[in-house]
C-alpha positions in Angstrom: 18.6 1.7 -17.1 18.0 4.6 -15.1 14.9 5.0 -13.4 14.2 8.7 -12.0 11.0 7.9 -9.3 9.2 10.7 -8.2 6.6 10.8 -5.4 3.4 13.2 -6.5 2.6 16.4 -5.0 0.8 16.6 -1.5 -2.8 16.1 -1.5 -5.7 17.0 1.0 -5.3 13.7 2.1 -1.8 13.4 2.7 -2.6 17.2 4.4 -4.8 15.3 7.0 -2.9 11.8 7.0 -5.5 10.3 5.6 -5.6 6.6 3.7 -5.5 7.6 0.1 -4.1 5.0 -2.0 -6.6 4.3 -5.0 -8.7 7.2 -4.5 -8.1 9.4 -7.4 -7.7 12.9 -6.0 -6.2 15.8 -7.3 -3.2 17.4 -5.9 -4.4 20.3 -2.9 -3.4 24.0 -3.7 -0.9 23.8 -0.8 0.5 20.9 -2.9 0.8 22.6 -5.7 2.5 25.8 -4.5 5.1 23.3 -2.9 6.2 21.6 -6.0 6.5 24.8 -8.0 8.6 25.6 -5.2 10.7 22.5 -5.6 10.8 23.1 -9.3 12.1 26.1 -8.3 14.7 24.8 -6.3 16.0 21.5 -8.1 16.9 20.4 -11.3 14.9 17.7 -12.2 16.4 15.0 -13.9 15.1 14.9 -17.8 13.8 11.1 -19.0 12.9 9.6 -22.7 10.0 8.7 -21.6 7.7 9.9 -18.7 5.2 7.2 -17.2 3.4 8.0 -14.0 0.3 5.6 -12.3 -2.2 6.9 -14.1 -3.8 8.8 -11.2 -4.9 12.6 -11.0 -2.2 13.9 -9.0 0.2 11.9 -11.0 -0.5 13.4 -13.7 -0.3 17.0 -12.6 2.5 16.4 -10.7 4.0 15.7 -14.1 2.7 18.6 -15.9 4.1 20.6 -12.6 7.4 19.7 -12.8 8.2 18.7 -16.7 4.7 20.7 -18.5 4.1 17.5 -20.0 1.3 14.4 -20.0 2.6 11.0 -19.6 3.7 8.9 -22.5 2.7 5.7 -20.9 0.8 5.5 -17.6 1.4 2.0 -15.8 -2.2 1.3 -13.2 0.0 -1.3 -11.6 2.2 1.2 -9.9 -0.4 3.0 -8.4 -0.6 3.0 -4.6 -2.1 0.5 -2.0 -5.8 -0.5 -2.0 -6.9 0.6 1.4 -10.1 -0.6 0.4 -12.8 0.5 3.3 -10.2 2.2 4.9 -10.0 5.2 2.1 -10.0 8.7 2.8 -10.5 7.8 7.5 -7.1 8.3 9.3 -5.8 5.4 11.8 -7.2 7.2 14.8 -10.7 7.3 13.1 -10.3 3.6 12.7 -8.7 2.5 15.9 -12.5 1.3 16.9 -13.0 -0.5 13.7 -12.5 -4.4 14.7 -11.3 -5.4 11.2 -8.7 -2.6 11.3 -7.4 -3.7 14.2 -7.2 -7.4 12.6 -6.1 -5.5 9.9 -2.8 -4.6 11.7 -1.9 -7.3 13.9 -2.3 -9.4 10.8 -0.4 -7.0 8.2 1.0 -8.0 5.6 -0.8 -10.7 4.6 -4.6 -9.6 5.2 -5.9 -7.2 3.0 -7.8 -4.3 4.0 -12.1 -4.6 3.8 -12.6 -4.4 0.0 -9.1 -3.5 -0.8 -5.4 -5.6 -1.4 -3.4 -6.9 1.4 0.5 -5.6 1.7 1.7 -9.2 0.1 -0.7 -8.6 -2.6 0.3 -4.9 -3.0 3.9 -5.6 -3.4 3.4 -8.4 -6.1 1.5 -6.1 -8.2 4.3 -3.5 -7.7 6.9 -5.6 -9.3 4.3 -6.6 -12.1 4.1 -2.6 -12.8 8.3 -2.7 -12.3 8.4 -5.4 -15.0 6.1 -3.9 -17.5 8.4 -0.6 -16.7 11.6 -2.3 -17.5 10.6 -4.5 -20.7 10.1 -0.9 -22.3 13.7 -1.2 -22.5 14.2 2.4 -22.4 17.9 4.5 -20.8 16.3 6.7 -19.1 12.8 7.2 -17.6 10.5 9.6 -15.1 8.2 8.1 -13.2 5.9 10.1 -11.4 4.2 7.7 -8.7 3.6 7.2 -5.0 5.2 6.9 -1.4 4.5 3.3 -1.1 5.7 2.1 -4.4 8.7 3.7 -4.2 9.4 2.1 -0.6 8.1 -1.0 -1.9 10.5 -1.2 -5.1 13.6 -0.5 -2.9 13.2 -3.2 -0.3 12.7 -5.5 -3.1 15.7 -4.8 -5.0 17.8 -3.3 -2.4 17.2 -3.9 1.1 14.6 -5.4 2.8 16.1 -4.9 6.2 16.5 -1.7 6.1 12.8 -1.4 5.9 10.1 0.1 4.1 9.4 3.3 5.8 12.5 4.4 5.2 12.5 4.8 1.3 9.2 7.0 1.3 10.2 10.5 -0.2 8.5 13.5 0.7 6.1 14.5 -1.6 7.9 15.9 -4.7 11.2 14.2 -3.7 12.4 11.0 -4.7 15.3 8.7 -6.0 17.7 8.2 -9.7 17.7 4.6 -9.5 20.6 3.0 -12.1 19.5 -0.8 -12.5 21.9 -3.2 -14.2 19.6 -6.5 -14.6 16.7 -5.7 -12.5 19.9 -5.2 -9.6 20.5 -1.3 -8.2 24.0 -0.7 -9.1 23.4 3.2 -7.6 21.2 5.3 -6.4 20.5 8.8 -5.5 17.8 11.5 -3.9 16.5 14.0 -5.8 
């Protein structure tokens, strides 16, 4: 199976580095500009099936780059929770005393109202699962930072950490899977 990940197109949040995971915002005009830049710029690999999370700038990221609405979307590969800590920045919450709990006690302590990393990252490989019973050769999936990052230090290499699988916004991975195992991968 061949999984072609895609992170979405910036938004005003990711413009002001800004906690954004469930809040459903819309890619900003910068954003958009930029990925018909990319489109521009790169081929895109084609899929036989195009799933994104289900989220508004998913889902014009995909119209952006392939002029088409999902076939499937999949909720459970949508972004963190950040829960209370939505649409502030970490230096607008370095004075917030769960925050700060929040990061010396990271992963396992969820954010006020929202999902903890642990919790995150199990229903990341739920939304994997669900992605590869389709049983399908070849699929797009338009989706975020964080579950990209979180689906290769689960099948690849935890180590190596997570930050270093987040793609910049319209970039990603082709991910061949044999089993649930990456035999290959490459950036798009």
């Amino acid at each position: 199976m061949t999984i072609n990940m895609i992170r979405h197109g910036e938004t005003s949040a990711n413009e002001k580095k800004l906690y954004s995971g469930y809040t459903d915002l819309k890619l900003s005009e910068n954003g958009k500009l930029k990925l018909m830049k990319l489109k521009d710029e790169l081929i895109y690999p084609k899929g036989d099936l195009y799933i994104t999370s289900g989220l508004k700038r998913t889902n014009e990221t995909l119209e952006i780059l392939y002029n088409k609405l999902p076939d499937i979307e999949i909720n459970e590969l949508r972004e963190m929770n950040f829960g209370k800590f939505e649409m502030h920045s970490h230096l607008e919450l370095l004075n917030d005393e769960y925050y700060n709990q929040w990061l010396k006690e990271y992963p396992n302590k969820p954010c006020k109202n929202g999902e903890s990393v642990s919790e995150f990252k199990e229903r990341i490989k739920l939304g994997f699962n669900k992605l590869i019973e389709l049983k399908v050769n070849n699929v797009v999936l338009i989706s975020h930072g964080g579950v990209i990052a979180s689906f290769f230090e689960d099948c690849y290499d935890e180590k190596r950490g997570f930050y270093n699988f987040i793609p910049h916004n319209g970039r990603g991975f082709t991910v061949i899977l044999d089993d649930k195992k990456i035999i290959d991968f490459f950036a798009i």
